[in-house]
KOLKEKOL-532291 format. One record per residue (C-alpha): residue number from 1; x, y negated, z negated. Coordinates in nm, 2 decimals. Layout:
BEGIN
+-------+--------+--------+--------+
: bamar :      u :      v :      w :
+-------+--------+--------+--------+
:   NUM :      X :      Y :      Z :
...
+-------+--------+--------+--------+
***
This chain:
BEGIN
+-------+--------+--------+--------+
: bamar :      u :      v :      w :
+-------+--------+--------+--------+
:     1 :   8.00 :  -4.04 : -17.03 :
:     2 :   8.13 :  -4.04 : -16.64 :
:     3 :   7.85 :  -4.06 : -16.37 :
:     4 :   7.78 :  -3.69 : -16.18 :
:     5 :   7.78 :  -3.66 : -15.84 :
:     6 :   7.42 :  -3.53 : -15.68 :
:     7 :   7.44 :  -3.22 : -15.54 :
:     8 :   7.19 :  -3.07 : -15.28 :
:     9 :   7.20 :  -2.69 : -15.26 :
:    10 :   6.94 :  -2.36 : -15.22 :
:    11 :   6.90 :  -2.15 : -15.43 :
:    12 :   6.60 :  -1.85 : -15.52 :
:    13 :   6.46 :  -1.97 : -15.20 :
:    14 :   6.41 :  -2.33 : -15.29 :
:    15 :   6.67 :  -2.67 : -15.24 :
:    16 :   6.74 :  -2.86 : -15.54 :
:    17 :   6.89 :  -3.10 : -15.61 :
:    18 :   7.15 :  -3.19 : -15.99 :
:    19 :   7.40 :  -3.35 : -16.13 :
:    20 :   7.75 :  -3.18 : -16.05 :
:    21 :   7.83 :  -2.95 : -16.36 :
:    22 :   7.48 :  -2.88 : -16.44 :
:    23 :   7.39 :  -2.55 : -16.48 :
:    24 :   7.00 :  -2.63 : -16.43 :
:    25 :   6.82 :  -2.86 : -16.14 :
:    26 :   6.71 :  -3.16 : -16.16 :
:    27 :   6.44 :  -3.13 : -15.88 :
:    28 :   6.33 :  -2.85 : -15.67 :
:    29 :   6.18 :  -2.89 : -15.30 :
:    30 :   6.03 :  -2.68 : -15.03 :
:    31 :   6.22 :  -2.78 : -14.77 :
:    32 :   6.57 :  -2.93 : -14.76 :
:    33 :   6.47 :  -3.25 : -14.62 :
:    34 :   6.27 :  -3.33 : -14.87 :
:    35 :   6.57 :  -3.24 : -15.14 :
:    36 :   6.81 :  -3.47 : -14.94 :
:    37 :   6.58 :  -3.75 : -14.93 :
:    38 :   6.53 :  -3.72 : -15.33 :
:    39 :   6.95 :  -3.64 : -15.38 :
:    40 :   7.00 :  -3.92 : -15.18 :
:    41 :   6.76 :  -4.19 : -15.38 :
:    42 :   6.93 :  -4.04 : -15.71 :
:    43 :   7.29 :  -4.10 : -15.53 :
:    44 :   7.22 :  -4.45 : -15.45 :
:    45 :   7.06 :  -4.51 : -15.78 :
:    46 :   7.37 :  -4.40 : -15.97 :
:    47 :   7.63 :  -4.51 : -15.73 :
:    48 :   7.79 :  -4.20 : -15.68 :
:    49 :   7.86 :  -3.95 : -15.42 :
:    50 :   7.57 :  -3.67 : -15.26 :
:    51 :   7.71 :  -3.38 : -15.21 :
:    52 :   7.51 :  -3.15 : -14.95 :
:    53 :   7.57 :  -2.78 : -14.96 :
:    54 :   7.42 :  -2.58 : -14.63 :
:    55 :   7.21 :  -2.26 : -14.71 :
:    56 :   7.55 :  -2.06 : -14.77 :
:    57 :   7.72 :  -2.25 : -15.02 :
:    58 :   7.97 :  -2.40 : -14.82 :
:    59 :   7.97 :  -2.84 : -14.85 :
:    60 :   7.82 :  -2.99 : -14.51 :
:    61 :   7.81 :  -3.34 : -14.57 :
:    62 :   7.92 :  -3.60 : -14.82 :
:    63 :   7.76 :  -3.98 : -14.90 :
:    64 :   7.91 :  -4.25 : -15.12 :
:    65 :   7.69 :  -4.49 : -15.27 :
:    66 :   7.71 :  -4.77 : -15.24 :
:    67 :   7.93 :  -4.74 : -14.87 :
:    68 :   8.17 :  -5.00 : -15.05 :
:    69 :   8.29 :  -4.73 : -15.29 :
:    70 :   8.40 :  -4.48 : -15.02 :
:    71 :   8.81 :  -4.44 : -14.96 :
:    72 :   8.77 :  -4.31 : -14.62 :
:    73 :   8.84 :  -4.59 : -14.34 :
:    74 :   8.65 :  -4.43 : -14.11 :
:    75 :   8.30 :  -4.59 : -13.99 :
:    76 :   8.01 :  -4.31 : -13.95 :
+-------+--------+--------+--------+
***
């Protein structure tokens, strides 16, 4: 079975936080600091990418884990 991405998204007025292709959360959070922080540790722990939605939908920030793994040669 291939690793999921984590994605961090709102939704019904919470952020949550699952594996790409889920249809259900993983975790849910008040805030979406606190849902980054947690995608984040799940990222890292898998080794794959997190995947942070804004409040709209639209993708406002991607993170490989570990930094090795990502194909962009840009530093940031």
């Amino acid at each position: 079975m291939a690793k999921s991405d984590i994605e961090t998204y709102y939704e019904d007025g919470q952020w949550k936080n699952r594996p790409e292709g889920n249809q259900r959360a993983s975790t849910v959070h008040d805030t979406k600091a606190e849902a980054e922080a947690a995608g984040r540790q799940t990222a890292t722990d898998r080794d794959v990418e997190h995947v942070i939605k804004k409040k709209d939908g639209t993708i406002g920030e991607k993170n490989t884990y570990p930094r090795s793994r990502d194909p962009r040669e840009i530093k940031g």
